[in-house]
N, C-alpha and C positions, 0 to 999 in steps of 0.2 A: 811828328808823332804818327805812328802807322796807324791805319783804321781799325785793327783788334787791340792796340794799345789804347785808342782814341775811346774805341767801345767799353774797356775794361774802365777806363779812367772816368766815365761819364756816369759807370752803374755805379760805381764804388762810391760816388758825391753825387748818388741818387736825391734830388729835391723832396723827396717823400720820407725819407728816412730809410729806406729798403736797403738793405747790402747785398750786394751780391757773392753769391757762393762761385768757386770754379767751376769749370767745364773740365772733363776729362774728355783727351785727342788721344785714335789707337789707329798708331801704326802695326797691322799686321799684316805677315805675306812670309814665305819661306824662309829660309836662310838662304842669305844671297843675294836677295832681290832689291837689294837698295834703303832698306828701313834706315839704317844708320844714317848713310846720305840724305833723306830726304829731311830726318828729322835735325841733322846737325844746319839743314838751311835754315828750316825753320825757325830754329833757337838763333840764329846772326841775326833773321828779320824781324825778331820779336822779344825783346830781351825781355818783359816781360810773364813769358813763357818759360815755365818749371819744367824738368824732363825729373821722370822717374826714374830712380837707381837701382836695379835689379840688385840680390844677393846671388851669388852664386855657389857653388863647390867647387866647380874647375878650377885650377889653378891660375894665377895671375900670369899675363904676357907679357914680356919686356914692352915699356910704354908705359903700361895701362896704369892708374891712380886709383887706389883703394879707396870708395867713400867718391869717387868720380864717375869711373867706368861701370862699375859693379861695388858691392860692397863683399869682401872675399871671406866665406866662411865656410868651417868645417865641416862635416856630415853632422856630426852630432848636434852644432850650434842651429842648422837648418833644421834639423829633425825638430828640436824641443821650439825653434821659433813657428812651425807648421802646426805641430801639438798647443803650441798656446794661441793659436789664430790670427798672430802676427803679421801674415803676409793676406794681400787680396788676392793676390792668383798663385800658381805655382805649377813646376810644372817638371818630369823627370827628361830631360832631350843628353841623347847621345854621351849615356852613361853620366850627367851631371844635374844635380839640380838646380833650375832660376824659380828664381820670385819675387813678386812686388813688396816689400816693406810696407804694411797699411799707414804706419805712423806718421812718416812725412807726406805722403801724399792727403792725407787728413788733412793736416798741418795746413798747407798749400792752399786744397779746397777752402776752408773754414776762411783760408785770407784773403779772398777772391779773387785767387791766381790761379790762370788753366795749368792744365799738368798733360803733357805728352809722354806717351807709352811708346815701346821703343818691342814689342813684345809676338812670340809666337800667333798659332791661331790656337790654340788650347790655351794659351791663356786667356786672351780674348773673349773664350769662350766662357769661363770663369769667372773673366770681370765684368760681362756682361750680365750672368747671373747674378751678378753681387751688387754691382751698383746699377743695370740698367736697365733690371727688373724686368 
């Protein structure tokens, strides 16, 4: 067992009764810079480690897994998911829009599973208004 699997698994069967909520992890830095990489280690070293799944608008890439990579939706479907406060960050880059799905990463937290962010520096900036006050 790794030492963050070792530490999740010790607060979770807290003796006190306390549960532990997740941590949110944010990789942010350019496009380019290795975010992907750095976070696809981290998920082999940590299976207990969530990654958050961006929605996007861009179209999908030969490869990529809908509901994996991103989750792939329309203008419209982002639009009215932004208007109902669905997403925690969001963000317009190089003609396309990304954003965090609030829902599962709730989800995740509330299980006391960390959740790794995969995300710009505007979003960042975003989720740090939002969740890290």
């Amino acid at each position: 067992m790794t030492a963050l699997a070792a530490m999740a698994h010790s607060t979770l069967t807290d003796p006190h009764g306390f549960r532990r909520r997740g941590v949110l992890f944010v990789l942010s830095s350019p496009s380019g810079a290795g975010k992907s990489t750095i976070a696809r280690k981290l998920l082999e070293a940590e299976p207990d480690l969530a990654m958050s799944v961006s929605a996007t608008t861009r179209p999908i890439r030969p490869g990529e897994v809908d509901g994996k990579d991103y989750h792939f939706v329309d203008l419209e479907k982002f639009r009215a998911m932004a208007n109902n406060h669905e997403f925690l960050e969001w963000a317009h880059v190089f003609g396309n829009r990304y954003g965090t799905p609030r829902a599962p990463v709730d989800a995740d937290l509330d299980a006391g599973r960390d959740v790794l962010f995969d995300i710009d520096w505007q979003g960042a900036q975003q989720l740090h208004q939002i969740a890290g006050g």
